[in-house]
N, C-alpha and C positions, 0 to 999 in steps of 0.2 A: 763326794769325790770331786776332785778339783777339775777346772777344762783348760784347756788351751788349745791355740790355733794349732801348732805343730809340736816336733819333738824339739827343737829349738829354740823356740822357746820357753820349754820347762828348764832346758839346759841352762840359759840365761836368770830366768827366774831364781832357781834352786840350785845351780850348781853342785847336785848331789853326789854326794860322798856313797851313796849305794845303787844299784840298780835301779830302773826305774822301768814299770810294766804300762807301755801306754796305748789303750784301750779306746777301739774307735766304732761305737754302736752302728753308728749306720752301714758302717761295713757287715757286720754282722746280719743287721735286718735285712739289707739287700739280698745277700749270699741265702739266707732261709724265705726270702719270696721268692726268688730267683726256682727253686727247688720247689718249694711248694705250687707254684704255678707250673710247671711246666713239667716235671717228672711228672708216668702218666700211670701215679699210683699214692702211695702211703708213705711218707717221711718218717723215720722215727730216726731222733738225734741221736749218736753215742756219746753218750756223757762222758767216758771213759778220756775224750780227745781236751776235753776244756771243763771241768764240773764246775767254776764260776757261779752264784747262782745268780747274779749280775745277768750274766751272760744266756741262764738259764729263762730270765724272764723277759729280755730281748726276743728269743726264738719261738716263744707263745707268743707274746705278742704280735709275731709276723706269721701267724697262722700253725707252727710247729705243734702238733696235740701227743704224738709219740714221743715214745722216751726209752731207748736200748740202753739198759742199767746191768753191769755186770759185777754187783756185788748187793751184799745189806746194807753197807755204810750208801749206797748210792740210791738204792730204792728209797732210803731215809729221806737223805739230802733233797732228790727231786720234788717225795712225797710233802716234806715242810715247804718247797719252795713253787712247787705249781700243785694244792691239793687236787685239782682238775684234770691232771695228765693222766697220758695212759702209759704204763710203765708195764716193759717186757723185759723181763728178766733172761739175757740172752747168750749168759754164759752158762757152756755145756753142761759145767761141774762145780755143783754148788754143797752145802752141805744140807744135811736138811731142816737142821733148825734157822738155816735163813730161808728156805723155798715156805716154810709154815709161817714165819714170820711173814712174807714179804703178800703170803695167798691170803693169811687169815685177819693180820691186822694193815693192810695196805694196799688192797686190793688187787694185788697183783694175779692175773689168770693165764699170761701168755706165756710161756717157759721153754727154753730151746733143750734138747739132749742130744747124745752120739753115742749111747748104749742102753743096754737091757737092765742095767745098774742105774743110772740115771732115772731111767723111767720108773721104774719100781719106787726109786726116792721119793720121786715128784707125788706119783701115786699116792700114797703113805703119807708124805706132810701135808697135803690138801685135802685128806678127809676128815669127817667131821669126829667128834667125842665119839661116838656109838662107833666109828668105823667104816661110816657111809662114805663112798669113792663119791669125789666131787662131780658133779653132772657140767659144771662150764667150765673145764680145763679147755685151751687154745693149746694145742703143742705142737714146737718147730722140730723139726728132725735133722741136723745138721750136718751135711756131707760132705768131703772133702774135694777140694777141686785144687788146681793148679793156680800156682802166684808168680810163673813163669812172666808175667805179665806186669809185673809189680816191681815199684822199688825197695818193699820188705814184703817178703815172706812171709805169709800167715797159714802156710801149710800143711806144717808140721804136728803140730798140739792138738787142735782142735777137728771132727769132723770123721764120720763113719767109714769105710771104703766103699766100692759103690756094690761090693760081692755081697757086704751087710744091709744096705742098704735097705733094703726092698722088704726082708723081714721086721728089721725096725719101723718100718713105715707100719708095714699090716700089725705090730701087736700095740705100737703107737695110737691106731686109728680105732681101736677097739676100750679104749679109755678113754677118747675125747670125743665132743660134735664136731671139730674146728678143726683139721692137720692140714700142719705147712712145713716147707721143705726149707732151708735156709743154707746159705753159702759165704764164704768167703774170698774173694779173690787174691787177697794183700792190700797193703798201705801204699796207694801211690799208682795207679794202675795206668798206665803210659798209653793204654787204647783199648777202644770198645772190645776187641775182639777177645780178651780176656773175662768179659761175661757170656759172649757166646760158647766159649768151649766147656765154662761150667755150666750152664743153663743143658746143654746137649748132653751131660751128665745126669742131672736133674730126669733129664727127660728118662734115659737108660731105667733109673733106678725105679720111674713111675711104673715106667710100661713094664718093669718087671712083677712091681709091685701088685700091680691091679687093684689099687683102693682111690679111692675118689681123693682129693686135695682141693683145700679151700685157699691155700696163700702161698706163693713163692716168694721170699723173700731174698734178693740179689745182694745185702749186706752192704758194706762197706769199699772203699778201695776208689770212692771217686776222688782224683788229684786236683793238686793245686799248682800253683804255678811257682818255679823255684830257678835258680841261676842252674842253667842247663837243661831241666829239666822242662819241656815246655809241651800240656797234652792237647791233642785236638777240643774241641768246643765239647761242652757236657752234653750241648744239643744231639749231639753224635751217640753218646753212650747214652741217652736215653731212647734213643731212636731207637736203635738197635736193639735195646733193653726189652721195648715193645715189642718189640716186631718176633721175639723170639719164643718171649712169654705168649704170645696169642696164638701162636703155634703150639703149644703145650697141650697132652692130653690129661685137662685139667676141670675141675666145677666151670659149666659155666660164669658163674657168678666169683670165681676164684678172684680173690685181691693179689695185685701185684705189689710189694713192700721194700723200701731201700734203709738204709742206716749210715748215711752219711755223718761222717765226725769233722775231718781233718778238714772237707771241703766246704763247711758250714762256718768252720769257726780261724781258720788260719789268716784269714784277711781280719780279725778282730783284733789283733796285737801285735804289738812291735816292743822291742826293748833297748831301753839307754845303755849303755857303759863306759864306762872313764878307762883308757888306757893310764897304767899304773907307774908301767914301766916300759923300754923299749929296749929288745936285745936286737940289734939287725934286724933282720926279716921278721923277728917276731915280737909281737904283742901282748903283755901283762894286762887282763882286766880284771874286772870285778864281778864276775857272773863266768860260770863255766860248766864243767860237766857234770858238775852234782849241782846244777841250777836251772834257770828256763834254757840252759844251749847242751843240756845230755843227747841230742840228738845227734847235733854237731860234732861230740866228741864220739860219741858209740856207735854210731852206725854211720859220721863222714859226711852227713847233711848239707848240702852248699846252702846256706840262708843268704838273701839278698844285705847287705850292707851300707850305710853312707856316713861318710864323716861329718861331723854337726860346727866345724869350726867354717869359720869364715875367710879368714887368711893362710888355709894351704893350697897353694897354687902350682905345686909339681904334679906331673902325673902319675897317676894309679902305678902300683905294683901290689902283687904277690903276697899278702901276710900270714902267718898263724897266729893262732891265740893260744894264751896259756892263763888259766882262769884261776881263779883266788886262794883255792887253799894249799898244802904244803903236799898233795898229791902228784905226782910223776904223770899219773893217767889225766891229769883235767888239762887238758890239752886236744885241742882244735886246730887237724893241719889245714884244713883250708882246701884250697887258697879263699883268701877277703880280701878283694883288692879295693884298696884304699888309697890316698896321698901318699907319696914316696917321702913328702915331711910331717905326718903327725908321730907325733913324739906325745910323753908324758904329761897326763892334765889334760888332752883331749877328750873328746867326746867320740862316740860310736854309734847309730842307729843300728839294730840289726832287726830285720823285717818279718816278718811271715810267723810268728812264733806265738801266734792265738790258737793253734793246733799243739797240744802237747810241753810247751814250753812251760807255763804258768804250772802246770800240771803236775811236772817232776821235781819241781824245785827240793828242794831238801833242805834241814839245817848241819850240813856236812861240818866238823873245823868251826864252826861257830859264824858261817856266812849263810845268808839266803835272803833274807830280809828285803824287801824290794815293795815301794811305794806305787800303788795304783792311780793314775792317773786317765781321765778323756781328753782326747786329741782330736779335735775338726777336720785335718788333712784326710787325704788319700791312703789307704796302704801304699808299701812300696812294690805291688804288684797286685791284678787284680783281673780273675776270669769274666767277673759281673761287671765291668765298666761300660763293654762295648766299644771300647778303643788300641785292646789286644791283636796285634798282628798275629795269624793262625799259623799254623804250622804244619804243612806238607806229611802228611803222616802215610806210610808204605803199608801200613797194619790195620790201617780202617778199613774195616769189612762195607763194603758197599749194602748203602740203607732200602735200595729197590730192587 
């Protein structure tokens, strides 16, 4: 893989005719020390946000040992690509010839469920020839909480009610040595206080339940920094995170567990484009909604932006994008404010796109195709710098 100082200079270099994914390690390393020091519990990546194995072996190497895999193609991947991880299989609803796959030839033992169906599955793929029920099954019990808190919603789909709750936990706990509670808040969680209302959940379904629990695991949902979007310090959301869990009537010795994706990996990449064409206010490029910018188009994503020319000297306005193939929907309203004169043959940075970007790409229309490169700069935003002005936040639950 090629480096360069910035995106600028690929630009100069290559003048590429397709996308271009540029990919900045130490961004990554920082963001998984960052986490692994100081959250005051057990990291496990979701692969689901960035599956790179690139990327994959950046985050072992900066101490990352978990690994939240939500399919068989992904317990593969990680399993070829860190045979030393520990890989939790963390989607509800699997089938069972991957839970037997993933338990028998890949060591997989941690498995999350949200019903009496599930469990029964898991049960059944992990035992042995003769029939014997596995004696070190890990199993998470999955609940649902509110994403009220969240820039997407992860509500809906996944996760028990809490009326269920409590008897899932008890026929849960009677199959495993290991039970742990798991949640979700959503993608994007704008402040702590969105793990306190589900943790207070958590707690409901224990005390209903009356079975001992070795692991809480608080999921995913810690944010990044995005045009508007700006969340208090992670120091906050774990403070809190602590403070809530240690109050839990839980094992002593219970582990506290997180699954950060988006917050791990979105300072890891940025991407080129060439404006193609220019209608007024809007921008023809070459990468769009069935590319690394589906976010942009389907859920309205503001991603950071900067223009890679050197001689436009008007100021910023207003753009949409409208990306490469002959689709009506690959279209990005925006706003990306850019130069009021770039025009056709330009260049684009657009930032933040090492969470999920790389990830969706597709070969929609016969586009996708996009050159990986290393870049030495800065992201164009970043939690882990330490030069982040903070942001006044009305919703942070007081830490004392």
């Amino acid at each position: 893989m090629h480096t360069f100082p910035d995106a600028k200079s690929v630009i100069r270099a290559l003048a590429p005719d397709e996308p271009v994914i540029l990919n900045r390690p130490h961004a990554a390393q920082r963001a998984a020390r960052f986490f692994v020091e100081k959250f005051p519990g057990k990291v496990l990546y979701a692969v689901k946000a960035n599956p790179s194995p690139d990327l994959l072996q950046i985050l072992r190497a900066s101490g990352v040992t978990h690994y939240d895999v939500a399919s068989i193609a992904e317990v593969r991947l990680v399993r070829d690509a860190l045979p030393d991880a520990v890989l939790c299989f963390m989607h509800p609803v699997k089938t069972p010839r991957a839970i037997a796959e993933a338990y028998h030839q890949h060591g997989v033992r941690t498995f999350s469920l949200d019903t009496e169906e599930e469990l029964a599955k898991i049960v059944e793929a992990c035992s042995d020839a003769q029939g014997n029920p596995a004696k070190d099954l890990k199993l998470c019990v999955r609940i649902r909480v509110s994403s009220d808190y969240s820039e997407l919603s992860l509500a809906s789909k996944f996760g028990c009610d809490l009326t269920e709750a409590p008897a899932l936990l008890q026929l849960a706990r009677q199959h495993c040595d290991w039970l742990g509670v798991c949640f979700h808040v959503g993608s994007q969680a704008m402040t702590p206080f969105a793990y306190v209302q589900a943790i207070e959940r958590v707690r409901a379904a224990i005390a209903d339940a009356s079975v001992v629990i070795d692991m809480i695991d608080v999921g995913g949902g810690f944010p990044s920094v995005y045009p508007g979007m700006e969340p208090p310090p992670l120091e906050d959301y774990f403070a809190i995170i602590h403070k809530h869990f240690e109050a839990l009537p839980i094992a002593y010795n219970a582990e506290l567990w997180c699954e950060p994706g988006r917050a791990l990996c979105a300072e890891y990449s940025s991407l080129t484009v060439r404006v193609d064409k220019r209608r007024g206010e809007e921008l023809y490029i070459n990468d769009g909604a069935y590319g690394a910018l589906y976010d942009a188009a389907h859920v309205g994503w503001k991603f950071p932006v900067r223009a890679l020319e050197d001689d436009l000297i008007k100021p910023d306005m207003p753009f949409a994008f409208y990306g490469p193939t002959c689709d009506d929907a690959d279209y990005m309203e925006g706003p990306f404010n850019l130069p009021e004169d770039i025009q056709a043959g330009d260049y684009i940075e657009v930032g933040m796109l090492g969470a999920y970007g790389a990830a969706m790409k597709t070969g929609f229309n016969g586009f996708g195709n996009a050159e990986q490169i290393v870049v030495e700069d800065e992201p164009m935003a970043s939690l882990y710098r330490g030069d982040r002005e903070l942001p006044v936040s009305d919703n942070v639950v007081s830490l004392r």
